[in-house]
CHARMM-style PDB file with segment names, atoms N, HN, CA, C and O in Angstrom:
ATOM      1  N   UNK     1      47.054 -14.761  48.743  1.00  0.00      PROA
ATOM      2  CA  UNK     1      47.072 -14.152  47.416  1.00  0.00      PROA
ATOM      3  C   UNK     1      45.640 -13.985  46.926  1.00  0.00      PROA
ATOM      4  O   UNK     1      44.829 -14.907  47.018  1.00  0.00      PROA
ATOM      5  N   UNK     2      45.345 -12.829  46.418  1.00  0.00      PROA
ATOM      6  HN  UNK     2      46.003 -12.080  46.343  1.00  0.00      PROA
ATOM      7  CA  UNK     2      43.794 -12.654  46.504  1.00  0.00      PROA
ATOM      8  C   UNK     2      43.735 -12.930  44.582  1.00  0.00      PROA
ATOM      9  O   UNK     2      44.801 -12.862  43.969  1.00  0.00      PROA
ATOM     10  N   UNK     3      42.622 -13.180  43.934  1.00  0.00      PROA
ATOM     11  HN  UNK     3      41.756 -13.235  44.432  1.00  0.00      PROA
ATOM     12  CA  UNK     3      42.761 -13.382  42.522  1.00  0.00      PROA
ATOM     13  C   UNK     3      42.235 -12.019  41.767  1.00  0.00      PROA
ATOM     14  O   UNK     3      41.965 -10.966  42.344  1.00  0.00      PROA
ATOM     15  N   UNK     4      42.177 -12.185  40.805  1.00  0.00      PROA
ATOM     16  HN  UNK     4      42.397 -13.040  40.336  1.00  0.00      PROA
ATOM     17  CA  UNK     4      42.172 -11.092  39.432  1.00  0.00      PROA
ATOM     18  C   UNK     4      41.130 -10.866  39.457  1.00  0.00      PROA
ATOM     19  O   UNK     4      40.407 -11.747  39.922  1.00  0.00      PROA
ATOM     20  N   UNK     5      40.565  -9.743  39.039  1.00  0.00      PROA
ATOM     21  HN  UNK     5      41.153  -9.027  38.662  1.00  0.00      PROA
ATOM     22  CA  UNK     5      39.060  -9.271  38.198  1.00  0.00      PROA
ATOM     23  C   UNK     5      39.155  -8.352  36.872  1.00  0.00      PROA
ATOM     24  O   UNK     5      39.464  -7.166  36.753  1.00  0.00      PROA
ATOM     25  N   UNK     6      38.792  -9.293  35.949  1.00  0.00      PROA
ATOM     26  HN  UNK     6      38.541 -10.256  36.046  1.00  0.00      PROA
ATOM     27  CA  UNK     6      38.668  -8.280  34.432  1.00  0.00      PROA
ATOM     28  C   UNK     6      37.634  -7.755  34.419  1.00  0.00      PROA
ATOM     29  O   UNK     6      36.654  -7.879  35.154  1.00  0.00      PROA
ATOM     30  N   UNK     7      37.917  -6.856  33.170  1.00  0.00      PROA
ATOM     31  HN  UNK     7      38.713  -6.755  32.574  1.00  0.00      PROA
ATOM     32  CA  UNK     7      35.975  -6.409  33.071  1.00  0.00      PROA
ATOM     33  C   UNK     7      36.550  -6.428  31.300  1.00  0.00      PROA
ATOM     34  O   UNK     7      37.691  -6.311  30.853  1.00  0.00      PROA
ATOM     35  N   UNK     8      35.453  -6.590  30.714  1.00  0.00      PROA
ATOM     36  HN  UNK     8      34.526  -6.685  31.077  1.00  0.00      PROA
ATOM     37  CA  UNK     8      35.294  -6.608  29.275  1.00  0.00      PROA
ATOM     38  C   UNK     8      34.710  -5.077  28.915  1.00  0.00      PROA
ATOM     39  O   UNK     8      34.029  -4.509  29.769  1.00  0.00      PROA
ATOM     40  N   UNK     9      34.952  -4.510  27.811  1.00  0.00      PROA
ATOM     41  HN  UNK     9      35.505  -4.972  27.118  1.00  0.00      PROA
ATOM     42  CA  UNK     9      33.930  -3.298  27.270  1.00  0.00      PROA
ATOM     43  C   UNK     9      34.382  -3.406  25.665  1.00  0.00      PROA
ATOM     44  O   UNK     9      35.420  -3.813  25.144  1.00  0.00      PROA
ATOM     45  N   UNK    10      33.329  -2.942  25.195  1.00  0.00      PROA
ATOM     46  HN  UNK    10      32.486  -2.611  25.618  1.00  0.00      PROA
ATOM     47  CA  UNK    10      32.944  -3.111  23.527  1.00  0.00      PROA
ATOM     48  C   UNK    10      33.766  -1.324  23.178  1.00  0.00      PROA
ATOM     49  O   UNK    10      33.559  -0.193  23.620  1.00  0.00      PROA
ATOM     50  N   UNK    11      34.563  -1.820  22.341  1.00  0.00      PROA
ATOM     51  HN  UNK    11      34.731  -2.738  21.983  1.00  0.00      PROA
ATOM     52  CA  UNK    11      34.942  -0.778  20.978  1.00  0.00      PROA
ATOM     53  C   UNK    11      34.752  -0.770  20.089  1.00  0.00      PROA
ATOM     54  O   UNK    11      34.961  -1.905  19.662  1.00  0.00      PROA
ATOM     55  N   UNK    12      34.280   0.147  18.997  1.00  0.00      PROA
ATOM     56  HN  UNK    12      34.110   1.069  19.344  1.00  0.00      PROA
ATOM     57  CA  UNK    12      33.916   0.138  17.635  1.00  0.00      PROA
ATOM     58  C   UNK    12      35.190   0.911  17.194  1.00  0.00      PROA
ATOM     59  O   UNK    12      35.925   1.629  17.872  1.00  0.00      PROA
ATOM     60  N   UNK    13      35.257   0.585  15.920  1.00  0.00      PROA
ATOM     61  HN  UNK    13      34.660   0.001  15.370  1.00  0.00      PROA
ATOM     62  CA  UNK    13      36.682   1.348  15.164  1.00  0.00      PROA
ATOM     63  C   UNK    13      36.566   1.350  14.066  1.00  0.00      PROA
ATOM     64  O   UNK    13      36.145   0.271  13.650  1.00  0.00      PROA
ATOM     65  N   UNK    14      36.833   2.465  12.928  1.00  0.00      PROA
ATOM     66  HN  UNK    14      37.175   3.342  13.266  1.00  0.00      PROA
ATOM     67  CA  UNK    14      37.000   2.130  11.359  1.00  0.00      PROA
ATOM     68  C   UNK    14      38.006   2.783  11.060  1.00  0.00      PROA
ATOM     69  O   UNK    14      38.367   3.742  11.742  1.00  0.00      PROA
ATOM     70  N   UNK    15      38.681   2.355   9.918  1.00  0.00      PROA
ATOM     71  HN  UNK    15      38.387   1.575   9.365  1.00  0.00      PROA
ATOM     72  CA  UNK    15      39.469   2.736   9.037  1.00  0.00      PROA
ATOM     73  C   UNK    15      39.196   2.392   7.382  1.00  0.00      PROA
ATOM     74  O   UNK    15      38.673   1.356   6.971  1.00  0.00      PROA
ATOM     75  N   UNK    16      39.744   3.666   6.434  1.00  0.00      PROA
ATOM     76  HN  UNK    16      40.169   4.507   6.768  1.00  0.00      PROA
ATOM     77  CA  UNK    16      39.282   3.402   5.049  1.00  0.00      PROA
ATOM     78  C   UNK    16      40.204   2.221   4.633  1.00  0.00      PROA
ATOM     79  O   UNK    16      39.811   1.454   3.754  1.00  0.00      PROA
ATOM     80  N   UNK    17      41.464   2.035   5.250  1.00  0.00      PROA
ATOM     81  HN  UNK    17      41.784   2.659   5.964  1.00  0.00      PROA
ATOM     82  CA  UNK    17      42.422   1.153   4.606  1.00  0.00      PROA
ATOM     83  C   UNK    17      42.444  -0.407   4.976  1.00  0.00      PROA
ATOM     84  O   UNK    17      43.185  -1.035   4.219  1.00  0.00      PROA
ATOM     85  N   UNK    18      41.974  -0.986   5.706  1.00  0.00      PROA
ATOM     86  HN  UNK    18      41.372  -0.475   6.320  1.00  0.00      PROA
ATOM     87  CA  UNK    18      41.801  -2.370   6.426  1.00  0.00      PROA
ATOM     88  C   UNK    18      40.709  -2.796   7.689  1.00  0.00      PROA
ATOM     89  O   UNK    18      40.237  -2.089   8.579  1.00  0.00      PROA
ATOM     90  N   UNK    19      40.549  -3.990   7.438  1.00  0.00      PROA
ATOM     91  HN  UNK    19      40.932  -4.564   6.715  1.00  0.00      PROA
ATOM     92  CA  UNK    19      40.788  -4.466   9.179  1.00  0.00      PROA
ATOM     93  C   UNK    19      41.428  -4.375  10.208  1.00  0.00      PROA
ATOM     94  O   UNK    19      41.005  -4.037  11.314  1.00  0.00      PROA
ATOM     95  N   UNK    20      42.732  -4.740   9.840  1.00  0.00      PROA
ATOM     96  HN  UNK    20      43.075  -5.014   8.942  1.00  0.00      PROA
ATOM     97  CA  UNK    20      43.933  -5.209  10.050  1.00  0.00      PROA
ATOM     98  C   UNK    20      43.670  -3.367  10.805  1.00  0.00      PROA
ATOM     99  O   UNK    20      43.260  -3.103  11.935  1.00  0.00      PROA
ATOM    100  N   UNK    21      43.944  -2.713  10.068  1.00  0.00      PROA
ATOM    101  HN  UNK    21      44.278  -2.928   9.151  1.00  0.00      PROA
ATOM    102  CA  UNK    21      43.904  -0.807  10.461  1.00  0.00      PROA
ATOM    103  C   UNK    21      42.925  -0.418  11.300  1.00  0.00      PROA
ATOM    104  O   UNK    21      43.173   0.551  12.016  1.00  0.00      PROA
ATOM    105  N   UNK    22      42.042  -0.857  11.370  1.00  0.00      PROA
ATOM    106  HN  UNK    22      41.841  -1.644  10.788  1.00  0.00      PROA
ATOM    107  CA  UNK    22      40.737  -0.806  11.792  1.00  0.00      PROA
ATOM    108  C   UNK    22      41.065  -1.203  13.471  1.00  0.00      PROA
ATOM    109  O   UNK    22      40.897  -0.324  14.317  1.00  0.00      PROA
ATOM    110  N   UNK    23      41.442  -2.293  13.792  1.00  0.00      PROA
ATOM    111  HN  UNK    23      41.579  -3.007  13.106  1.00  0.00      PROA
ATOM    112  CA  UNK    23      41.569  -3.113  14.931  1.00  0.00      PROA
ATOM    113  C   UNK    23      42.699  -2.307  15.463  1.00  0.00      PROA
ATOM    114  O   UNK    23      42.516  -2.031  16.649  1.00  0.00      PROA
ATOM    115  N   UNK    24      43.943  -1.784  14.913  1.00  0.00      PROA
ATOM    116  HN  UNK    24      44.092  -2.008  13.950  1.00  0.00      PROA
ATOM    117  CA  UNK    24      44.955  -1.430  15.068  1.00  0.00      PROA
ATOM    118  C   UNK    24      44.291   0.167  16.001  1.00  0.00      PROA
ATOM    119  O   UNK    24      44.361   0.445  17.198  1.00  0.00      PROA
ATOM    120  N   UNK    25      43.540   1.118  14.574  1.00  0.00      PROA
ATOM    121  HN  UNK    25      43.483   0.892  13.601  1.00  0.00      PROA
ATOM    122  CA  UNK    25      43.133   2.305  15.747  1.00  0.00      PROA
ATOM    123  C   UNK    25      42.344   1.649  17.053  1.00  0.00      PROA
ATOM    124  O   UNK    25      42.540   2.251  18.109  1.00  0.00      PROA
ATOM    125  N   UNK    26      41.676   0.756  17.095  1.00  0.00      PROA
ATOM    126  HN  UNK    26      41.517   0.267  16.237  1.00  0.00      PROA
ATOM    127  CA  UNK    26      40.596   0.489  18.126  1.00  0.00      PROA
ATOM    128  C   UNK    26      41.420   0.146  19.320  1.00  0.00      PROA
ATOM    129  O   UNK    26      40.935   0.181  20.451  1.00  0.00      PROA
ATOM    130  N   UNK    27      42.476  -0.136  19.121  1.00  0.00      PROA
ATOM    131  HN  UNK    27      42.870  -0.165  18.202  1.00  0.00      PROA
ATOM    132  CA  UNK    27      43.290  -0.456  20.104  1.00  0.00      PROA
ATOM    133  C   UNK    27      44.307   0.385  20.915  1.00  0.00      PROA
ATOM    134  O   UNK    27      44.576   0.549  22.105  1.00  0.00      PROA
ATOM    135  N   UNK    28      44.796   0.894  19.582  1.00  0.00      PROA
ATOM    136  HN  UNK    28      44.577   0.761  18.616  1.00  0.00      PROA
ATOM    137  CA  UNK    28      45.141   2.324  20.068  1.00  0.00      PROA
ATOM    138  C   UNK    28      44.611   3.533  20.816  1.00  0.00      PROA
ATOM    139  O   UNK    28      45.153   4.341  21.570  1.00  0.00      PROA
ATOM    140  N   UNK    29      43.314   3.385  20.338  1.00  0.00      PROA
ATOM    141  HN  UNK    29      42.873   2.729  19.725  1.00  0.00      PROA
ATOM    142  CA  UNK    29      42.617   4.438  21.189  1.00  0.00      PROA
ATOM    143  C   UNK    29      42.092   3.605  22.505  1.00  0.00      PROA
ATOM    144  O   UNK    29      42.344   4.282  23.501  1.00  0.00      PROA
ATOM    145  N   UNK    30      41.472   2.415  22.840  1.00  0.00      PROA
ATOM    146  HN  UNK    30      41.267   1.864  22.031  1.00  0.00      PROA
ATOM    147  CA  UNK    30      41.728   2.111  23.867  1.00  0.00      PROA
ATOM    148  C   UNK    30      43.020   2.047  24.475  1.00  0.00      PROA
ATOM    149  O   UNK    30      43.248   3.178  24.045  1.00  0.00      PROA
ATOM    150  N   UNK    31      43.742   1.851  24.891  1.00  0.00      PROA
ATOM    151  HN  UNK    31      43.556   0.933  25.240  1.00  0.00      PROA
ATOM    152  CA  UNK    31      45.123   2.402  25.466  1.00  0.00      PROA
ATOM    153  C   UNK    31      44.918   4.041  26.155  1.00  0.00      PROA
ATOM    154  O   UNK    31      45.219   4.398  27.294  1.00  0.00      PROA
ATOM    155  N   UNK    32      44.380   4.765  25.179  1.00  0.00      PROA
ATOM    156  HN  UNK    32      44.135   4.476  24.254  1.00  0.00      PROA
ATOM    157  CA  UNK    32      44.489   6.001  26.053  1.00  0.00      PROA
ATOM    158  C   UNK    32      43.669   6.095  27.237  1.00  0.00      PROA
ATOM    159  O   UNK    32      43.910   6.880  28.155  1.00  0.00      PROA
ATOM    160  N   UNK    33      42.578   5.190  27.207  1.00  0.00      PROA
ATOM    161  HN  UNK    33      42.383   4.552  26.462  1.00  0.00      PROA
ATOM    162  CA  UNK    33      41.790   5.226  28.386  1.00  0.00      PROA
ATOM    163  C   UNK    33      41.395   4.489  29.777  1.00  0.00      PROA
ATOM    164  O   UNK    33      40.907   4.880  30.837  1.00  0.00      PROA
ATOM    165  N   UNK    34      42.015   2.729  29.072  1.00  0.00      PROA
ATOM    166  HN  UNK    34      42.412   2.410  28.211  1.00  0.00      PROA
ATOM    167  CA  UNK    34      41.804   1.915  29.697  1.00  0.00      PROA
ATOM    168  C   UNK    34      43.380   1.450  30.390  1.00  0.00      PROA
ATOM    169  O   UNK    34      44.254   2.030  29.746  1.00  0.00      PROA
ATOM    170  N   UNK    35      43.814   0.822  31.192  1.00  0.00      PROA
ATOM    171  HN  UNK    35      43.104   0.350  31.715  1.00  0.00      PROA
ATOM    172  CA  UNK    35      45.004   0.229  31.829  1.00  0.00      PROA
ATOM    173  C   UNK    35      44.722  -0.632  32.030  1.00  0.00      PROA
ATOM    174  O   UNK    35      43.541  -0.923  32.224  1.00  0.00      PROA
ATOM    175  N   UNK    36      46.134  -1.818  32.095  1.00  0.00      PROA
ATOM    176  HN  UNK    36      47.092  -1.582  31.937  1.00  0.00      PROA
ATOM    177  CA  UNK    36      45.947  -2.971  32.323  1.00  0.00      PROA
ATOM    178  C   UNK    36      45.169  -4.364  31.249  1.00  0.00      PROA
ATOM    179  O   UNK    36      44.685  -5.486  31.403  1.00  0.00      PROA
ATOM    180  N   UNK    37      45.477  -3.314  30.077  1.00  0.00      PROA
ATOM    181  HN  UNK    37      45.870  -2.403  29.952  1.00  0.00      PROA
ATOM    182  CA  UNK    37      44.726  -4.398  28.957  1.00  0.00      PROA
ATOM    183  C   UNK    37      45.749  -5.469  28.380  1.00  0.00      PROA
ATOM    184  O   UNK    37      46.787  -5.450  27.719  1.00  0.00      PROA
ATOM    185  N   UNK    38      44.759  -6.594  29.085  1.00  0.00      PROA
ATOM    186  HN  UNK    38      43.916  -6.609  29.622  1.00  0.00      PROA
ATOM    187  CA  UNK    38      45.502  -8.278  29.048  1.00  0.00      PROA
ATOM    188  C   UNK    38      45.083  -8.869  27.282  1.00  0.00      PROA
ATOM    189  O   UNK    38      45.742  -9.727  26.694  1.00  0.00      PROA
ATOM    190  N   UNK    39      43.806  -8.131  26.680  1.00  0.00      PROA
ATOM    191  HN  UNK    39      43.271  -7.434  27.158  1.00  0.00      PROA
ATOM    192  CA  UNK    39      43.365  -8.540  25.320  1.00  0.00      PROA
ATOM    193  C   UNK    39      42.356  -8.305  24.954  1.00  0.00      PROA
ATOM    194  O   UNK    39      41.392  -7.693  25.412  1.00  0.00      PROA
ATOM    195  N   UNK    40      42.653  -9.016  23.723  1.00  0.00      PROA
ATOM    196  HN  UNK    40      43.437  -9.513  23.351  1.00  0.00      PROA
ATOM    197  CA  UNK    40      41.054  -8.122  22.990  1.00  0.00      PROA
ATOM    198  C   UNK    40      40.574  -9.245  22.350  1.00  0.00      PROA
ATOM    199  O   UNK    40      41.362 -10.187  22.271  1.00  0.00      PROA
ATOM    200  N   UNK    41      39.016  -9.432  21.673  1.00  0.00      PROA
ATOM    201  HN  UNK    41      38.376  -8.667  21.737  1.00  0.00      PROA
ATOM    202  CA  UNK    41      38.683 -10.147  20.733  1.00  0.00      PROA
ATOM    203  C   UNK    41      38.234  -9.423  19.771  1.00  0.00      PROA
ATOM    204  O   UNK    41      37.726  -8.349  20.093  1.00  0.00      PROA
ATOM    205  N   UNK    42      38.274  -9.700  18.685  1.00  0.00      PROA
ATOM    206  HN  UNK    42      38.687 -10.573  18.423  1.00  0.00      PROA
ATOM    207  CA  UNK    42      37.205  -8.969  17.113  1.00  0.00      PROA
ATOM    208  C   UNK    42      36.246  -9.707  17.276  1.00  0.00      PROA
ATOM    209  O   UNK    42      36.370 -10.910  17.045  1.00  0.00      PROA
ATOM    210  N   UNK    43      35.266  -9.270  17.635  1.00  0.00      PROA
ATOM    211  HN  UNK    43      35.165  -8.293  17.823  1.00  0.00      PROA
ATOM    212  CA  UNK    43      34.084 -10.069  17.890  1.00  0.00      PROA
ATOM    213  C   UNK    43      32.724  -9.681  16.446  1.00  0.00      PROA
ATOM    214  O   UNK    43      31.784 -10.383  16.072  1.00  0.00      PROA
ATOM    215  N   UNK    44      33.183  -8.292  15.957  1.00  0.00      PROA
ATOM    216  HN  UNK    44      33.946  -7.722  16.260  1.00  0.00      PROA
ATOM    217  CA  UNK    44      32.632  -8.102  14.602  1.00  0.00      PROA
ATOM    218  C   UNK    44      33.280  -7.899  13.780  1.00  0.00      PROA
ATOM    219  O   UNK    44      34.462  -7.741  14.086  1.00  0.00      PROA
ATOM    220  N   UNK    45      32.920  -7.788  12.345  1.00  0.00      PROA
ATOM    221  HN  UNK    45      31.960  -7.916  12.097  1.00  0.00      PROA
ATOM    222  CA  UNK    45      33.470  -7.223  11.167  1.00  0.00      PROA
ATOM    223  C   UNK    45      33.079  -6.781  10.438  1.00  0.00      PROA
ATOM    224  O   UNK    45      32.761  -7.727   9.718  1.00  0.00      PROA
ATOM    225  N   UNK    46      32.721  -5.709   9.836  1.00  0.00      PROA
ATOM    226  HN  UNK    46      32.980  -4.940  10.422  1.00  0.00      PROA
ATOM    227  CA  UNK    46      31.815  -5.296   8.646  1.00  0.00      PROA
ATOM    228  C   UNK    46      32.453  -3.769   7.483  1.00  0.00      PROA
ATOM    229  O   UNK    46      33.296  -2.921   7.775  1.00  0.00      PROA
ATOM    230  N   UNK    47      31.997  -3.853   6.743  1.00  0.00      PROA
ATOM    231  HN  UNK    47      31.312  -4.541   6.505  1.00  0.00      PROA
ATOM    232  CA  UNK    47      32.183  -3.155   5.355  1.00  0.00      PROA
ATOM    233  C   UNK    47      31.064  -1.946   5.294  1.00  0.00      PROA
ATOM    234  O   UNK    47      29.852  -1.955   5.511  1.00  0.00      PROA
ATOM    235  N   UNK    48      31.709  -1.209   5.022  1.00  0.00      PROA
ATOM    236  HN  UNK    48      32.693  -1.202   4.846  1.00  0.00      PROA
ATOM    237  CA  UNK    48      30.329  -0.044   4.370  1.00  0.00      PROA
ATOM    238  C   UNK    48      30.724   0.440   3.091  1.00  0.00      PROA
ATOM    239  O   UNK    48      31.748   1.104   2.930  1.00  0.00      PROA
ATOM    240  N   UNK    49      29.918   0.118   2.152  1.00  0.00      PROA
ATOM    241  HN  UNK    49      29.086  -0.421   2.283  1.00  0.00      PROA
ATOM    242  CA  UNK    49      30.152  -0.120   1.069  1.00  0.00      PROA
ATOM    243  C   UNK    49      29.060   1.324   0.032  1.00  0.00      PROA
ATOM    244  O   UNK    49      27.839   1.246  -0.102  1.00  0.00      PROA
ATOM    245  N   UNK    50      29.802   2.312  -0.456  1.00  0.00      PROA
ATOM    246  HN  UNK    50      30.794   2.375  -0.347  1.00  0.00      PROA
ATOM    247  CA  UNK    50      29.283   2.951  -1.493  1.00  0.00      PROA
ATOM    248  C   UNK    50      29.382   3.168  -2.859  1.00  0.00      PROA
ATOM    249  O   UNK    50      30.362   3.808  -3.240  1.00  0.00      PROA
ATOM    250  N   UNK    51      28.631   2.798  -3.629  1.00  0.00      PROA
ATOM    251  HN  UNK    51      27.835   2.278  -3.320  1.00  0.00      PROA
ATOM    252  CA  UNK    51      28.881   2.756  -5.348  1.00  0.00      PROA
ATOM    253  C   UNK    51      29.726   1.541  -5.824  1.00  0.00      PROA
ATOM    254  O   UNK    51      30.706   1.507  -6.568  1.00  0.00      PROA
ATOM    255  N   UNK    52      28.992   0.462  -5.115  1.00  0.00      PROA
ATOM    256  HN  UNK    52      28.196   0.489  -4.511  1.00  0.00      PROA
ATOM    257  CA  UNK    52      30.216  -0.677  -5.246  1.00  0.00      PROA
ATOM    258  C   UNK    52      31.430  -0.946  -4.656  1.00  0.00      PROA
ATOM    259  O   UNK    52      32.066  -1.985  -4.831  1.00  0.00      PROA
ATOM    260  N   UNK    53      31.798   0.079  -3.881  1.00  0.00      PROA
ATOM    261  HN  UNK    53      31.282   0.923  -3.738  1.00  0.00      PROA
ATOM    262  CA  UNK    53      33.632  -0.021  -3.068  1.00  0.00      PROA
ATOM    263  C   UNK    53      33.226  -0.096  -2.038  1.00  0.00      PROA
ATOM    264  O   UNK    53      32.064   0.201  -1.760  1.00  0.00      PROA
ATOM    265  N   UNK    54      34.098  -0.520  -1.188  1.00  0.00      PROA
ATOM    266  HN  UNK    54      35.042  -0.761  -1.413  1.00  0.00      PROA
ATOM    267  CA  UNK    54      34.229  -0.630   0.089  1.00  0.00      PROA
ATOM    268  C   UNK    54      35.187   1.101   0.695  1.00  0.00      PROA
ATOM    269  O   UNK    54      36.309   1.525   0.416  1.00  0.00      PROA
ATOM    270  N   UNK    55      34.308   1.549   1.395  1.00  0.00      PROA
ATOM    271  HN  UNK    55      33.397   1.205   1.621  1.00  0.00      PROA
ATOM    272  CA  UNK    55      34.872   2.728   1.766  1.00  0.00      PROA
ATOM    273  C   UNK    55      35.636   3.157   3.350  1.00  0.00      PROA
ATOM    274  O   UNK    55      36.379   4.010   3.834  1.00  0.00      PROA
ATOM    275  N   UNK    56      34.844   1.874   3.748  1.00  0.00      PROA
ATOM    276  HN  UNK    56      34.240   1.181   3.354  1.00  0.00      PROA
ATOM    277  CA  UNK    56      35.539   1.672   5.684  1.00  0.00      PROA
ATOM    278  C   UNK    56      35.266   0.478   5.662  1.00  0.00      PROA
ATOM    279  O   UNK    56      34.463  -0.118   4.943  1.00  0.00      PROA
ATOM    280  N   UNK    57      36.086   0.018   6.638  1.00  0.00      PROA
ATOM    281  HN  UNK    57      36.738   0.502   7.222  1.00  0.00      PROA
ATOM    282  CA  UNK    57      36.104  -1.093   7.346  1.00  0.00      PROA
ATOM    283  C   UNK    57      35.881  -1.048   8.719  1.00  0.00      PROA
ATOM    284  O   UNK    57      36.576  -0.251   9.349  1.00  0.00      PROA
ATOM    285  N   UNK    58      35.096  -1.701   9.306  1.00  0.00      PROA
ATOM    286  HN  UNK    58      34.532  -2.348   8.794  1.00  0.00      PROA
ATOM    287  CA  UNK    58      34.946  -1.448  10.556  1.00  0.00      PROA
ATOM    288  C   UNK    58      34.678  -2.751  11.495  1.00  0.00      PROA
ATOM    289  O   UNK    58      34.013  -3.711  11.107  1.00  0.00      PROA
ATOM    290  N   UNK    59      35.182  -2.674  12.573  1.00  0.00      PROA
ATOM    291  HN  UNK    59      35.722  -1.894  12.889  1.00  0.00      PROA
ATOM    292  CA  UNK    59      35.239  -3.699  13.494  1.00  0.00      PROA
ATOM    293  C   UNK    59      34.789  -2.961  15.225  1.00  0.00      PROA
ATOM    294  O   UNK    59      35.065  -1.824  15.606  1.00  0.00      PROA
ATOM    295  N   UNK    60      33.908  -4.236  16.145  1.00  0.00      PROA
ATOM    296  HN  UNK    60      33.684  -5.160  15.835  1.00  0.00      PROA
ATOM    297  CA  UNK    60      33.651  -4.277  17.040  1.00  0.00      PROA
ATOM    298  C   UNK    60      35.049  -5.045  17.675  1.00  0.00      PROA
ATOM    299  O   UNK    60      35.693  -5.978  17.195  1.00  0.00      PROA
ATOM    300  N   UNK    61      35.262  -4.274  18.952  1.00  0.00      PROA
ATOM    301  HN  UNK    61      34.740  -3.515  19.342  1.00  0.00      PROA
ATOM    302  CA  UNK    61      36.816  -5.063  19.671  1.00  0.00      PROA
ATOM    303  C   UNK    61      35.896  -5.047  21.303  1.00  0.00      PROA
ATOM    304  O   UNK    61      35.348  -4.186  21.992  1.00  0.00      PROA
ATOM    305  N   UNK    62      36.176  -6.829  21.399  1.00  0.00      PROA
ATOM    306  HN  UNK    62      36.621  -7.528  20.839  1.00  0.00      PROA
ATOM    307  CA  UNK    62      35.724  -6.861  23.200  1.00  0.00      PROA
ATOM    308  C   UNK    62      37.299  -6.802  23.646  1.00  0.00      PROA
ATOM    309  O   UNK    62      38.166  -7.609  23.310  1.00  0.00      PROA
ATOM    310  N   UNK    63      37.464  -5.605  24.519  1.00  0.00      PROA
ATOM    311  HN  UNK    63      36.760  -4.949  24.792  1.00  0.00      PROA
ATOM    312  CA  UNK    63      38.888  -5.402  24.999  1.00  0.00      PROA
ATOM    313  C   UNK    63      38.360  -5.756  26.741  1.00  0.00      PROA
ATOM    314  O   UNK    63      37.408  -5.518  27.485  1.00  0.00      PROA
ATOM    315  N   UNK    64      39.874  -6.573  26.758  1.00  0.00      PROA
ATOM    316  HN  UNK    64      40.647  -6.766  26.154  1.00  0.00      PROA
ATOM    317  CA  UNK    64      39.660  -7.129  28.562  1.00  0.00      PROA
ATOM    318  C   UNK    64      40.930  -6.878  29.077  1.00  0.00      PROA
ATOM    319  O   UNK    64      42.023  -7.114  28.564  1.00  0.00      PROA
ATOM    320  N   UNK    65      40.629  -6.317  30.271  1.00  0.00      PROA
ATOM    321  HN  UNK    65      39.740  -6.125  30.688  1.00  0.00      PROA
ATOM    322  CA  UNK    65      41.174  -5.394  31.298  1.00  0.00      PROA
ATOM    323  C   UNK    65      40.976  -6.064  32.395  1.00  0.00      PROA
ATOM    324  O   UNK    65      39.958  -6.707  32.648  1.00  0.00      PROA
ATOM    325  N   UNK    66      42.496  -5.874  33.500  1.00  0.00      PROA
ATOM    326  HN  UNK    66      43.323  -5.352  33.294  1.00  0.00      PROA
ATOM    327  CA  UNK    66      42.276  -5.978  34.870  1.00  0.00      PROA
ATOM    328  C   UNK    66      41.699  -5.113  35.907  1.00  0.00      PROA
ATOM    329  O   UNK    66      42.474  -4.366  36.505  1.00  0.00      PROA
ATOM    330  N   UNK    67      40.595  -5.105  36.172  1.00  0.00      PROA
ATOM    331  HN  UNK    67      39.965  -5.712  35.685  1.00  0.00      PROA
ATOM    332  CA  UNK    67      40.507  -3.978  37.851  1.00  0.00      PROA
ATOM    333  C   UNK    67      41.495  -3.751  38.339  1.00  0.00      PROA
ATOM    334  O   UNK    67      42.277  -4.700  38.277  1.00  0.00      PROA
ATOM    335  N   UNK    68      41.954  -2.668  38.954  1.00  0.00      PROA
ATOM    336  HN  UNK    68      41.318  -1.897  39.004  1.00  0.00      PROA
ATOM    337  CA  UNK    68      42.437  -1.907  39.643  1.00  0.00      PROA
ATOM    338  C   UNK    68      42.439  -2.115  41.575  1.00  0.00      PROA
ATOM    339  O   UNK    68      41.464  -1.662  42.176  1.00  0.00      PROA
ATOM    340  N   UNK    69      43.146  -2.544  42.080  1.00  0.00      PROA
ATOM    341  HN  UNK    69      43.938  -2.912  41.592  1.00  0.00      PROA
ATOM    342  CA  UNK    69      42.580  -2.770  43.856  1.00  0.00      PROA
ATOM    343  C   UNK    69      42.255  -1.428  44.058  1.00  0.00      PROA
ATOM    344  OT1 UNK    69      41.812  -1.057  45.144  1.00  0.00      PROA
TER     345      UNK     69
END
């Protein structure tokens, strides 16, 4: 039985309505590209903020994936 190989790669994602939304597209759109995704971490979090509001939310996602034989 031979063992596994992941590979990690960084996603950025925003949404005006959450984190929670934010992580949700980042994930979603990984899916269209990547296979075999075992998980992800939020490894950032941040706000962009104009005139006092918060206008996006945005998050870094380390998404981990199996290689392919």
């Amino acid at each position: 039985m031979e063992g596994r190989v992941a590979r990690v790669t960084e996603v950025v994602a925003g949404s005006p309505k959450s984190f929670d939304d934010a992580i949700t597209t980042g994930f979603k759109r990984a899916t269209k590209t990547l296979r075999g995704i075992t998980g992800l971490k939020v490894k950032d979090m941040r706000a962009k903020v104009e005139d006092g509001k918060i206008i996006e939310y945005r998050v870094t996602l380390e998404v981990l994936f199996v290689l392919e034989s």
